[in-house]
Each structure stands twice: as structure tokens, then as C-alpha cells.
C-alpha positions in Angstrom: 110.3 163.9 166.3 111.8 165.4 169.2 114.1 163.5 171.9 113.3 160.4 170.2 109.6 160.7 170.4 107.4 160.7 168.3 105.1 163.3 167.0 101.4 161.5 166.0 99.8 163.1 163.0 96.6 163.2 165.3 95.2 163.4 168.4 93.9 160.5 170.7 90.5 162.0 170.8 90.5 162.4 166.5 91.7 159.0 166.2 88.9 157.4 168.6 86.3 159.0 166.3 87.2 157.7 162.6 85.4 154.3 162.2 88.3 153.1 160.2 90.8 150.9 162.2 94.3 152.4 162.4 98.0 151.4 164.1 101.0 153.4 164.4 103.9 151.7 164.4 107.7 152.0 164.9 110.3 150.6 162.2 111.4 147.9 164.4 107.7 147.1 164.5 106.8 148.2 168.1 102.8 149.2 168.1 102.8 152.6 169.7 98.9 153.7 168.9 96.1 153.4 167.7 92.2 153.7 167.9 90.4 151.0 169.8 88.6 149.0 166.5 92.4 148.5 165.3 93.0 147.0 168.7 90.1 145.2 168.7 90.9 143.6 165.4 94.5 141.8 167.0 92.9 141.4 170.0 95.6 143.8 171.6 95.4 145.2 175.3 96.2 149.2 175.0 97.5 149.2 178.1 100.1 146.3 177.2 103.4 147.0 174.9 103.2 145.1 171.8 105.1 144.0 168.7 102.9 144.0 165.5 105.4 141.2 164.2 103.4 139.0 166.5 100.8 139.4 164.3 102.0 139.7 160.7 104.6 140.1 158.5 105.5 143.6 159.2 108.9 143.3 157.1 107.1 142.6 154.1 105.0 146.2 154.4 108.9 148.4 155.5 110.0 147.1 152.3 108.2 150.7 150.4 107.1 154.1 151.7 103.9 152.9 150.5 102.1 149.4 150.3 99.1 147.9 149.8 98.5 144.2 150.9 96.4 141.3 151.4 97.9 139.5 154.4 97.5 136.4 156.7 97.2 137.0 160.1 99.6 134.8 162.3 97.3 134.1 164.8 94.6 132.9 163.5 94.9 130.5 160.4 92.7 131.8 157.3 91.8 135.1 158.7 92.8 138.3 156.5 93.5 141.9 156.8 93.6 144.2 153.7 96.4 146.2 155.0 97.5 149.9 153.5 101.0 151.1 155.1 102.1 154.6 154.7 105.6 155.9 155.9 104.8 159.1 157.9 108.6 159.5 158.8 111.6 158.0 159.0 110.4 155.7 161.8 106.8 156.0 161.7 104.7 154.0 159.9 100.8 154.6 159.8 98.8 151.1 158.8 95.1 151.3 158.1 93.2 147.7 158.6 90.3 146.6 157.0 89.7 142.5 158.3 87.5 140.4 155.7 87.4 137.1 154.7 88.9 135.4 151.3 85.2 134.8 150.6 85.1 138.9 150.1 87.6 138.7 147.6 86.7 135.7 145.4 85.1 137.7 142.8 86.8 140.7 142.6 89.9 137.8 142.6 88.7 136.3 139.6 87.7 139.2 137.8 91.2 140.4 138.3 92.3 136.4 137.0 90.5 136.8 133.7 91.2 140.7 133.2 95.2 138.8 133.4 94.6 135.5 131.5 92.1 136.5 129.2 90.9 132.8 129.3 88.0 131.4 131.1 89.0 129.9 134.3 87.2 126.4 135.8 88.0 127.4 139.5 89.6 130.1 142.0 91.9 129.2 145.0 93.5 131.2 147.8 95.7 129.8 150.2 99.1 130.8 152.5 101.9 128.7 153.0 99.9 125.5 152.7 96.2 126.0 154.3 93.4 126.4 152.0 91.9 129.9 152.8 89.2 129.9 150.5 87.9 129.0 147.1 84.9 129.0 144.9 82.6 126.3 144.7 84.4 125.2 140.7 87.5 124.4 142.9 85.7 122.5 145.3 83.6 120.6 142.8 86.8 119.9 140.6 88.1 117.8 143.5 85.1 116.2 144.8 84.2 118.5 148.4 82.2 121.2 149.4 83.4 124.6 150.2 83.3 124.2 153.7 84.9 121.2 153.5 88.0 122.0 151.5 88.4 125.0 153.2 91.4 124.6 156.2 92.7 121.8 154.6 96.4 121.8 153.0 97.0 121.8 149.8 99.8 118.4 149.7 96.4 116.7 150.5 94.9 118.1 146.9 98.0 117.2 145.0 99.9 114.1 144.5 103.2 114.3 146.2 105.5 113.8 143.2 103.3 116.8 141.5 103.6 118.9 145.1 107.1 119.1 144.5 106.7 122.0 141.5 104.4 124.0 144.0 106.7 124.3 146.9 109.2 126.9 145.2 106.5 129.3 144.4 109.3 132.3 143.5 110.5 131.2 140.3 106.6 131.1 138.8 105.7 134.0 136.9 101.8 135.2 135.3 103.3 132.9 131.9 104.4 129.8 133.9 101.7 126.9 134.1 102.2 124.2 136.2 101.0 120.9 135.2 99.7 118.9 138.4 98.3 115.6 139.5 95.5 116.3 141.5 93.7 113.6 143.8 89.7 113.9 144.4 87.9 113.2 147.6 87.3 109.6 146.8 90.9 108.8 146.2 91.0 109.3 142.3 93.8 111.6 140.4 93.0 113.8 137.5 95.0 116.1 135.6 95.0 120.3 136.8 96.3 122.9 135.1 98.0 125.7 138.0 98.4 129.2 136.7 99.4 131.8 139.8 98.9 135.5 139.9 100.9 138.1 141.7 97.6 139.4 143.7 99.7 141.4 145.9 102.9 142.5 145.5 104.8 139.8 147.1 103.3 136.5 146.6 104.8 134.9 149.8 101.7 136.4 152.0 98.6 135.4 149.7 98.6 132.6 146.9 96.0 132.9 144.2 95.6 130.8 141.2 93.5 129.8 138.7 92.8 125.8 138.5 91.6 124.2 135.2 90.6 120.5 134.8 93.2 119.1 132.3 92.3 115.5 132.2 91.4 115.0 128.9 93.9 116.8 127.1 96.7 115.1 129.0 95.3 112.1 128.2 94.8 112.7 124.5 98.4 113.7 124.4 99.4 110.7 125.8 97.8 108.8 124.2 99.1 110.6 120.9 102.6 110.1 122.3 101.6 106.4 122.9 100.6 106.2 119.2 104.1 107.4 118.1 105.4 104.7 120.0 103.3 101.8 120.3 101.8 99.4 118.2 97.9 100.0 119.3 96.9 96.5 118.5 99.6 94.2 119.8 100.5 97.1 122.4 104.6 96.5 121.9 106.9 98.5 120.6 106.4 100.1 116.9 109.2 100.6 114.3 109.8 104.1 115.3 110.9 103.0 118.7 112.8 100.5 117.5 114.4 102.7 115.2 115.2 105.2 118.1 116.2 102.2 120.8 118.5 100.5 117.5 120.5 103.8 116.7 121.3 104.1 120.7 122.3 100.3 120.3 124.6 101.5 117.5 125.9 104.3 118.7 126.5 102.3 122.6 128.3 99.3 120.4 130.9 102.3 118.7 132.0 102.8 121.8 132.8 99.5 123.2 133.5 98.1 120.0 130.7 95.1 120.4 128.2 93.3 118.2 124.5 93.7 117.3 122.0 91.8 115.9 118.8 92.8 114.4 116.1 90.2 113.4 113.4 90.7 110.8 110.8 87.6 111.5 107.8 87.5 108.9 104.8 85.4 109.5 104.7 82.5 107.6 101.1 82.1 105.4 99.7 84.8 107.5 98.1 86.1 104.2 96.5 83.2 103.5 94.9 82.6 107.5 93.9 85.9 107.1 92.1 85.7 103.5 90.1 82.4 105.2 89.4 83.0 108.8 88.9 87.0 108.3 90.6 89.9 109.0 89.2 90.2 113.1 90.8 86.3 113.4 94.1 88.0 111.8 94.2 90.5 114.4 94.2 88.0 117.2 96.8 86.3 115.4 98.7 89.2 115.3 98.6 89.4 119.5 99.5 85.9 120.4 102.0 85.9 118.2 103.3 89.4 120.0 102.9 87.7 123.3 105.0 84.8 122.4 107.7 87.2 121.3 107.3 89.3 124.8 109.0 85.5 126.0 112.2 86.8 124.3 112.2 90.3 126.4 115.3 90.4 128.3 117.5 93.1 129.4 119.6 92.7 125.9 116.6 92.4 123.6 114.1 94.6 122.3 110.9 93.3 120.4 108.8 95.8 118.5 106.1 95.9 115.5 107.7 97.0 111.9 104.2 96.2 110.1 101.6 94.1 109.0 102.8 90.5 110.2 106.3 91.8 110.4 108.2 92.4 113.8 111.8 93.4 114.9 114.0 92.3 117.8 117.6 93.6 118.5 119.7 91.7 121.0 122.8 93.7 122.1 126.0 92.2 123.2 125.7 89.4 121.2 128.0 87.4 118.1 127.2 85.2 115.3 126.7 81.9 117.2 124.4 84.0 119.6 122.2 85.6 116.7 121.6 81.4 115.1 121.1 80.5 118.9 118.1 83.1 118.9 116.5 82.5 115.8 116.5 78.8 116.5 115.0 79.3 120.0 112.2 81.6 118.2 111.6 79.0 115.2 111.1 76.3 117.8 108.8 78.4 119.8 106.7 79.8 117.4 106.5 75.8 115.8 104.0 75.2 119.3 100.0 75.6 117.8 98.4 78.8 119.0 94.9 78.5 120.2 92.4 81.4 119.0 88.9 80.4 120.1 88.3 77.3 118.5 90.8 76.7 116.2 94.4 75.5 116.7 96.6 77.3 114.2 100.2 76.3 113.5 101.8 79.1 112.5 105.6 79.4 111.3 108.2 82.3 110.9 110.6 82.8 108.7 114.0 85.5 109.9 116.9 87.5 108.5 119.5 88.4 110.6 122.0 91.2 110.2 124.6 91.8 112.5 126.4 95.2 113.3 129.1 96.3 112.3 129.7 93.5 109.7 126.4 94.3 107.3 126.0 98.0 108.3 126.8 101.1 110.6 123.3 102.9 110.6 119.6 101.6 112.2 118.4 102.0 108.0 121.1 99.4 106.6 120.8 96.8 109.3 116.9 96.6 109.0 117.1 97.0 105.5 119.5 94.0 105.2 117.9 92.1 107.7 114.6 92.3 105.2 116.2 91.2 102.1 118.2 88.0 104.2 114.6 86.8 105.5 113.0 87.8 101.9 115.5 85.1 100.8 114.9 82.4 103.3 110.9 83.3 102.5 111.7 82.7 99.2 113.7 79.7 99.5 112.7 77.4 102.7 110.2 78.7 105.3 110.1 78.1 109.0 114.4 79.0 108.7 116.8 81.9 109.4 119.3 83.2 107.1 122.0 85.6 107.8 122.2 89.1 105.3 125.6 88.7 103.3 127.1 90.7 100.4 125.6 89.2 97.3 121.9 89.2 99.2 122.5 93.0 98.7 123.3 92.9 94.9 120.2 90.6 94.1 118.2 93.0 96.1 119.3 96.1 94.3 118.6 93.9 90.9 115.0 93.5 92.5 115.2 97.4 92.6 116.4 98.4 89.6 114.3 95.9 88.2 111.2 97.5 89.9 111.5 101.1 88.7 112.1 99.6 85.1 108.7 97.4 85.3 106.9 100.9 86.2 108.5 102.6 83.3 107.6 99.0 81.2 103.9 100.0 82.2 104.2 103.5 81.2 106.2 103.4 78.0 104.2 100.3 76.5 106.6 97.9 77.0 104.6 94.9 77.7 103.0 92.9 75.0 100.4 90.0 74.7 101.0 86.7 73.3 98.0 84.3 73.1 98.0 80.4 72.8 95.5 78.8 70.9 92.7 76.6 72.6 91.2 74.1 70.7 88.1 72.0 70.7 88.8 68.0 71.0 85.6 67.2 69.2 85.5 69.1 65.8 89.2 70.6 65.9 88.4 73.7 65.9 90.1 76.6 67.5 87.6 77.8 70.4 89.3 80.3 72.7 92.8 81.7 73.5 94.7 82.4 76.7 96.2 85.7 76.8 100.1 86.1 77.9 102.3 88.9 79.2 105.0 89.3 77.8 107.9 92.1 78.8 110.1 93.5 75.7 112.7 95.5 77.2 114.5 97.8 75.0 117.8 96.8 76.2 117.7 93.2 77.4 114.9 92.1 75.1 112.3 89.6 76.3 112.0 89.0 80.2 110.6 86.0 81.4 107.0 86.3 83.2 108.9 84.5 85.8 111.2 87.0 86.6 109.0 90.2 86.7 105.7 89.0 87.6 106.4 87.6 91.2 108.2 91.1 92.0 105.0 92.8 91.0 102.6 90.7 93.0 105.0 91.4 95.8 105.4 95.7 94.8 101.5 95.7 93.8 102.4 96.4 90.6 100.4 93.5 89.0 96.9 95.5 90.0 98.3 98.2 86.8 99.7 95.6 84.8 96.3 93.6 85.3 94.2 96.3 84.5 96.2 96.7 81.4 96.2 92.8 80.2 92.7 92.4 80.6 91.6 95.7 78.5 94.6 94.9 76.0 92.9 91.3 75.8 88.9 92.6 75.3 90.2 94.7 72.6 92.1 92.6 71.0 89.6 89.9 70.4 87.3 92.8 69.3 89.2 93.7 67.1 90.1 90.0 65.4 86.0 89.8 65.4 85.6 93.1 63.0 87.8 91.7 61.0 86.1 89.2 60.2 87.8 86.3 62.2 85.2 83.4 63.9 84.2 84.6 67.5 86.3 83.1 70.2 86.5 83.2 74.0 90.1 85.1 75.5 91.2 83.8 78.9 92.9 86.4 81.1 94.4 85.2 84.2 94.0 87.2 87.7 96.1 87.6 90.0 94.9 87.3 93.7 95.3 91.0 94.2 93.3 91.7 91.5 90.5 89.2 92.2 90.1 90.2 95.4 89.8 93.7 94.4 86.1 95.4 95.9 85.8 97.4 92.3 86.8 94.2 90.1 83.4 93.7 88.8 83.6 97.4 87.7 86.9 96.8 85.6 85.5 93.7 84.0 82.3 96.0 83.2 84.6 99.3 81.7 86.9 96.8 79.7 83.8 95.5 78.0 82.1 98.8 77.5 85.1 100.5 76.2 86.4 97.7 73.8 83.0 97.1 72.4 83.4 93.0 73.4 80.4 90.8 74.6 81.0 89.4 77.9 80.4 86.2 76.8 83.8 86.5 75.1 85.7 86.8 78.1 87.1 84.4 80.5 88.8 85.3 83.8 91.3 82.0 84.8 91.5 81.7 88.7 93.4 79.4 91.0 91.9 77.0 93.2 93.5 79.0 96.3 91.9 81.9 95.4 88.7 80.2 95.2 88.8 78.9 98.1 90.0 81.2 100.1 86.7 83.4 101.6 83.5 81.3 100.4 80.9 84.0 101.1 83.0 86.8 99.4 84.1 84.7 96.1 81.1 82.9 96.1 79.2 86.7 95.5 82.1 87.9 93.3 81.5 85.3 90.9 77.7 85.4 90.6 78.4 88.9 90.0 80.5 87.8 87.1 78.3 85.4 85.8 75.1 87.8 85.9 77.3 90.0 83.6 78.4 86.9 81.1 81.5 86.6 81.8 82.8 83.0 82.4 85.3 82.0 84.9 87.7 79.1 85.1 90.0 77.5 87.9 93.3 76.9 86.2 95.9 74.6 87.3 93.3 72.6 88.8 94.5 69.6 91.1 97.9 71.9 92.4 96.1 72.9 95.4 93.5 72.3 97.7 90.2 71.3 95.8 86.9 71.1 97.6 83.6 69.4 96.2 81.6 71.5 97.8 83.0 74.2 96.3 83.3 73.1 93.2 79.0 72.3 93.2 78.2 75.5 94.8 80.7 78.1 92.8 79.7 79.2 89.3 82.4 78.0 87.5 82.4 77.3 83.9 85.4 75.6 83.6 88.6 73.6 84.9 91.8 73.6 83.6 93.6 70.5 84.2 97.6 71.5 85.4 99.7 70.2 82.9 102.5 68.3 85.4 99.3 65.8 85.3 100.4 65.1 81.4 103.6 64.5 82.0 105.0 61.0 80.9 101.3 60.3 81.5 101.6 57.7 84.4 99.0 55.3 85.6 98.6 57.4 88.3 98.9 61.0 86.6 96.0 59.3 84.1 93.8 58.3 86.8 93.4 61.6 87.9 93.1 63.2 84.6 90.1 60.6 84.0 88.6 61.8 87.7 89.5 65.5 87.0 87.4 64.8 83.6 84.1 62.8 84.9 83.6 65.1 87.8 83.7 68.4 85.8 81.5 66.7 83.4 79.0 65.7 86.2 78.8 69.4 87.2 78.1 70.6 83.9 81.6 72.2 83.5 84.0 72.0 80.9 87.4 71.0 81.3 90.5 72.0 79.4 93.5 70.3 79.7 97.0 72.6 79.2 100.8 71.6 78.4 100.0 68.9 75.7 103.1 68.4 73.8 102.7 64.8 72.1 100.3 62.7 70.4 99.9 60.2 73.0 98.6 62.8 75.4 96.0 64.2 73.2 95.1 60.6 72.4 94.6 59.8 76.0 92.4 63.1 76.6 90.6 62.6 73.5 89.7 59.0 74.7 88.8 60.2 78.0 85.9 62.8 76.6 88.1 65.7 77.5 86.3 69.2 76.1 89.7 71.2 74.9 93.3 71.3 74.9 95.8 73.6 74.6 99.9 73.2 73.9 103.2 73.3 72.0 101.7 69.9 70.0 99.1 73.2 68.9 101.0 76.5 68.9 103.4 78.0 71.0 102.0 81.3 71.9 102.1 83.9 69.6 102.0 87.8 69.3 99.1 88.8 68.0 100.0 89.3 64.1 101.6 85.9 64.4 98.2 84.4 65.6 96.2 85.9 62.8 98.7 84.2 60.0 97.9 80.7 62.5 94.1 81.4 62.4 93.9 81.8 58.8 
């Protein structure tokens, strides 16, 4: 370069010849030659000074002594030049052109994608500063359009707006980023897109390229996941882990400014026993009006959530003493209206503790847990009522505990025992069966009442192992009276509702036989008359099932609950026991049902025993009135089982 000119590598007449199109062009981006098919290309006039910023992005190309780029020309949307710049001097820069479309660089563009990504991509887009400049037909499928007609259009139009957002700041991505999108189809609906960019060219401000992958169902199946961990699925409120995380904010909110909470635990009142009758679907739509009357109680300072079974939470925030009764009262009286579920009209009532913060606790685990053992109480106690948690509720409760691990170590260390009360026959005064009862002799407190233990391990599930003990303890102790040479009689064993409605009962009954050697016939299993009537298709095949193996079955305390004739003629019973508050002091009334009780088991060709006779003038009475047995202190007290032996002989 002499006298600021500059000196060409070529002639005018060399560079008319090559076929390839080629610009020279100064620093400050002044065109200053070129052969006519590089004219051509930007449409310039030779004879005419031009700028070739006017027609792209020169600054992006002076940025190296030698680039290689894909770039959009500004005149004309979606057209391309693959552009390689060479710095010839200081101020020259020599620019060969080659002009395709994007649709020549889709494949080798997604060859390049997958050499990067090493995944399998669903579809290829290029596009500028927001035009579409080309894709494959994947992409255009994905969103609903043909090629053609995706092609020119911006991409905001593909992407919901909120989503758009992440894609206008395109510097910050890098080959590892993905970018989760909303995308919206042709016909208006969104889906879920997956948006993983590649540095094509060296800077990624002239030509986007990026691989697009249909996400839809893996969003959705995390969400729905994340719903799961949050949400009760079938009442669709809160569960207890939200609660949990929504109650230890409460806390931590209420340190702060020194104010009260209140966390209610509401229990369904005879939910078990609505659910035993009218099925466990019925249950579940039980389960949802009663959520959606609760939802009435959503407010701004509540939150209502799920803990389990027919169990729910609520915390109410900002709240005192007088507040938390105020509550409760409102949801007793609410839940006192009858739901409607199809065709039956079911009243339904609730039972709640209450706990209040920072009185009965300073973490989300003591308030729930304290607001369980008050309503366990009022459960206990008086239904369709409130109670509030105080000290000495704690103290019984962690009696209840210690109390629990001790009956587990009772099963496993032999503790329990049987004692059996004598039956006998009214006619010839005969001793004719036995009735089997647990008994629990603790090695430091001695005998515990069945009373105390027995309701805790319905309630802990516990009476399924101690059941399945009694009744093989039972079998093979009557076995064993009969080797000895002691008359055959019948042992009752009483089942609990757990057990009875156990699928695999039948198979205890049959392994405690097998194993102990004892004929069925020698068996009895005592049930009550709720259990009995409780689910008529399943008892009713539970019991033929017992019958066909010779076991006979008995409804004890008979007359307590809710009797049924047509149960009574279509159930396989053997026998009724008659409850003994019916002997007591033996009232005209009390004796008219005792005579009823003993016709109408009679006119089904059942037995009937009567229990709890303690004076002459009772067994007078039932022997006047045809009654089949008896059993009773006026008999025997129960007995162990080496005290029995010295009775029988």
C-alpha cells in the first residue's frame, strides 16, 4: 500500500474469470472490488460506492484475521451467505461468498447437532433475531405446520410469552444449558419443548441453531410426581407433608411476632363402620364430600389438608383459645348437616383435638402429635365434641406407649396366658364346651386386665398376632385335655373384627387345626353381631367357608347391637350367646327378651347360651325357659388351664 492505496492481490481481468464470488473490502467496511457474481449476489452497482455494512454484519467478520461464518443478509429476511474473511493487510480484507439457503444446511446442521449432543434430536431450527429461517419437517410437525408455513414466521408466535422471556438473552446459554419452554401448536394448544442451542458459528448473534425435543410427557409426569408429594390424589387437598411444611412456616412466622396457633386433628366419626357396610368405593366418596365441606373453612388464616385415612388437619393462624372452640364448634355443627352420596343420606360426625402453639409445643411434630392424642381422648370419651391437648393427655398417652412396646414383648416372651370358663349343658349338667380367655401376666405388675391391653391392640393391630396366638394356644389345648383322656368338648375363641375380616382367616383356622391335631368340630369362633352384619355377601361366604370345614360359629353378646332376622335365617350360625346385662336383676322386661332371644334361636335350629349367670334364680329362670347352656361365676370363674383340669375331674 502506497499513498494510501491499495495494492489488490489480483488483477481485474483474473478476478472476472474465477467462478467463485469475491469482495475486497476496506476496515471501515467500504467495498472497493470485486468480480461481477459477488456483485451480483448484493445486488451492488460497480459503478456506485458502497458500504458492505449495508448488507451485513461486517464488524462481526474484523473481529479475527480469519473467519468463517454463516450470516444473514440485511436486506433480505432469511437469505444466507456462507461467508470466509481473510485479512490480506492491515486494511484489506478479502471476503469469499457462497449464497445458499438454510434448507442447504439442515443436514449437515444436524449431523453437526448429534456429533455435539450425542442424543437423538426430535427437530432442527434456524432462525436470526426472531424470523424463522428454516427448519426440518420434525419441527414443523412438532408445532402443528408445514415447512412452508412456519418458515418467515417469528419465533414469540411458537412460544408462550412467559416462556419467550428465557430465549431473548441468548448470550448467557452455553452447548450444557437447556431451556425448558412452553410451546403453542397451530390450533392454539401448548406443549412442553425442550431448547438446547449450538454455537454453529462462532458468534451466535448472526445464526441461531437448536435442537427442539417434545417434552410433554415428562413434564407432566414430574408434575404430576410433585403433585403426589403434595396432594392428596383422591380428595385433591392438601396432604400431611404440606401441611407439615405450611405448619413449621406458621411456627417459625408466630416466633417472630410472638402470636398463637392452632392445629386441629378431626377424625371421622364411625367412618370404619360406613365403610365395612356400604364398601370401600362408597368410603372414597365419603372421603370427598367430607373434604369439600372442610374447603368451606379455607380462608386466608386456615389451611386444610389430608393426614390419612379419615383423618384431616387444619391450622388457623393468628388465632387464641376462644378462637380455636369457636372453630371446632362451627365445624361440629357443619359436618352435623347429612351428606348425600347417590342414594343414601349419611349423617356423619367428627370428633377434634386442638393444640395450640406455643402452649402444647414449639415444633410442627409436637403440636400434631398432641393434637392426636386430645381428639383420641374426646374419641374415646364423647364423639361429635372437641377437646383441647393439656399436660396429663400427654402422660396417659406415653402410658399408651410404653404400654404398647411392652404388649409386643408380652407376645414375644410368652407372656400371655389362657384362662377358660366352663360351659355347661342345662339339660343333663354336664360340662359341654369352654370359652377361652386372654390373660396378660406381666412380670412386674402382674395380671393386666383384658380391658386395659386389648383395646390398645385392636387400635395398634396388635390383636391380629395376639389372635393368631389365642386361637392355636386354644386348639392345642383342648387337644391335649382329649389325649389325656378328658370327655371331648367344644373351645370358643373370640375374634376380633380385624381378624375376622382377615382374606386368609379360613387359612389360620385350617393350620391351627392341622398343626394341633384337633377336629374342627371342636372349635368355635364367637363373633359379634356388628361384625356379622357388617358386609352380608363377604361374611355370609366367610362363614360357609367355616362351616364346610366344621367349625361352628356363634354371635356373642347377642341383643347389644343391631340384630337382623334376615340375617340371622340366612347366616350359618350355630349359636347365640345371650349378653349377660340381659340377666341382671332379671326384670320383667330383661326376661321377656331372654324368653324371645330363646324361642327364636330355637325356631332356627340354633342353640343359645346364656353368659354372666351368677345366682340361682337366673339359672332357674333359663332353665324354665328351655335355654340350651349357661355359663358364669354361679359355675366357675375362669380358670388357668391346670386349675380347669382339677374342676373337670
Amino acid at each position: 500500500m502506497k499513498n494510501n492505496a491499495l495494492t489488490f492481490p489480483m488483477d481485474n481481468q483474473m478476478l472476472s474469470l474465477l467462478s467463485d464470488p469475491i469482495l475486497f473490502v476496506h476496515r471501515d467496511g467500504t467495498v472497493l472490488g470485486g468480480n461481477p457474481v459477488a456483485y451480483t449476489i448484493f445486488n451492488m452497482d460497480p459503478s456506485l460506492r458502497h458500504s458492505i455494512t449495508d448488507y451485513i454484519e461486517f464488524s462481526l467478520l474484523t473481529g479475527s484475521s480469519n473467519s468463517h461464518l454463516l450470516m444473514e443478509r440485511k436486506m433480505e429476511k432469511g437469505g444466507l451467505l456462507e461467508i470466509k474473511s481473510l485479512l490480506l493487510n492491515e486494511n484489506l480484507y478479502g471476503l469469499i461468498l457462497n449464497e445458499l439457503s438454510v434448507k442447504d444446511k439442515v443436514e449437515e446442521i444436524k449431523r453437526y447437532i448429534n456429533q455435539v449432543s450425542n442424543n437423538a434430536t426430535e427437530g432442527i431450527v434456524l432462525y436470526g433475531e426472531s424470523l424463522i429461517l428454516d427448519c426440518d419437517e420434525t419441527f414443523a410437525e412438532m408445532f402443528g405446520y408445514t415447512r412452508k408455513e412456519i418458515i418467515g414466521k417469528a419465533m414469540s408466535a411458537l412460544i408462550d410469552p412467559k416462556s419467550y422471556e428465557k430465549l431473548v438473552d441468548m448470550e448467557h446459554l452455553t452447548t450444557e444449558e437447556l431451556l425448558e419452554l412452553r410451546g403453542i401448536k397451530k390450533d392454539g394448544s401448548t406443549f412442553y419443548v425442550e431448547v438446547l442451542e449450538y454455537p454453529y458459528q462462532t458468534n451466535g448473534k448472526i445464526l441461531r441453531t437448536a435442537s427442539i425435543k417434545d417434552v410433554t410427557d415428562r413434564v407432566e409426569n414430574e408434575r404430576r410426581i410433585e403433585y403426589i408429594a403434595y396432594y392428596d390424589e383422591l380428595t385433591d387437598i392438601p396432604n400431611r407433608n404440606f401441611f407439615n411444611i405450611v405448619l413449621k412456616e406458621a411456627i417459625n412466622q408466630a416466633k417472630e411476632t410472638e402470636e398463637h396457633i392452632a392445629v386441629f386433628f378431626l377424625d371421622l366419626d364411625y367412618f370404619k363402620e360406613i365403610n365395612d357396610t356400604l364398601g370401600y368405593a362408597f368410603g372414597d366418596e365419603l372421603l370427598k364430600a367430607c373434604s369439600n365441606r372442610l374447603r368451606i373453612f379455607q380462608q386466608t388464616d386456615t389451611f386444610i389438608s389430608r393426614m390419612s385415612g379419615d383423618e384431616f388437619l387444619i391450622l388457623q393462624r393468628h388465632t387464641t383459645r376462644e378462637d380455636a372452640k369457636k372453630l371446632a364448634e362451627k365445624l361440629i355443627t357443619e359436618f352435623e348437616k347429612p351428606i348425600q352420596i347417590k342414594e343414601y343420606e349419611i349423617y356423619i360426625t367428627i370428633s377434634i383435638g386442638i393444640s395450640i402453639f406455643p402452649e402444647n409445643g414449639n415444633s410442627a411434630s409436637d403440636l400434631v402429635k398432641h393434637a392426636d392424642s386430645a381428639m383420641y381422648i374426646i374419641k374415646e370419651k364423647q364423639r361429635n365434641y372437641y377437646n383441647l391437648f393439656d399436660s396429663s393427655i400427654s402422660e396417659n398417652f406415653r402410658i399408651m406407649l410404653t404400654m404398647e412396646s411392652e404388649l409386643r414383648k408380652a407376645l414375644k416372651n410368652g407372656q400371655f396366658e389362657l384362662y377358660y370358663q366352663p360351659q355347661k349343658n342345662l339339660i343333663d349338667n354336664e360340662v359341654v364346651g369352654l370359652e377361652a380367655l386372654i390373660r396378660w401376666n406381666h412380670p412386674d405388675r402382674g395380671y393386666i386386665s383384658p380391658n386395659k391391653f386389648i383395646p390398645l391392640a385392636e387400635k395398634t393391630g396388635l390383636i391380629i398376632d395376639i389372635g393368631d396366638w389365642v386361637l392355636m394356644e386354644a386348639c392345642r389345648q383342648n387337644k391335649e385335655w382329649q389325649d389325656k383322656g378328658f370327655r371331648p368338648m367344644t373351645v370358643s375363641v373370640n375374634l376380633s373384627a380385624k381378624q375376622f375380616y382377615q382374606r386368609n382367616l379360613l387359612e389360620k383356622v385350617e393350620c391351627a387345626l392341622q398343626e394341633t391335631g384337633l377336629e374342627p368340630r371342636y372349635l368355635e369362633l364367637e363373633i359379634t353381631e356388628s361384625m356379622a352384619m357388617a358386609n352380608e355377601e363377604e361374611i355370609l361366604k366367610t362363614l360357609h367357608d367355616l362351616r364346610k370345614l366344621g367349625v361352628l360359629v356363634s354371635i356373642d353378646d347377642f341383643g347389644t347391637g343391631y340384630s337382623s332376622l334376615k340375617y340371622l335365617s340366612i347366616f350359618p350360625i350355630s349359636k347365640l350367646k345371650i349378653d349377660k346385662m340381659f340377666l341382671n336383676g332379671l326384670q320383667r322386661e330383661n326376661q321377656a327378651i331372654v324368653r324371645s332371644i330363646i324361642h327364636m334361636s330355637h325356631a332356627l335350629n340354633m342353640k343359645v347360651i346364656a353368659e354372666g349367670v351368677e345366682t340361682i334364680e337366673q339359672l332357674n329362670f333359663l332353665t324354665n325357659e328351655k335355654c340350651d347352656e349357661m355359663q358364669g361365676y354361679y359355675v366357675s370363674k375362669p380358670l388357668p388351664a391346670d386349675k380347669l383340669m382339677e374342676f373337670l375331674v
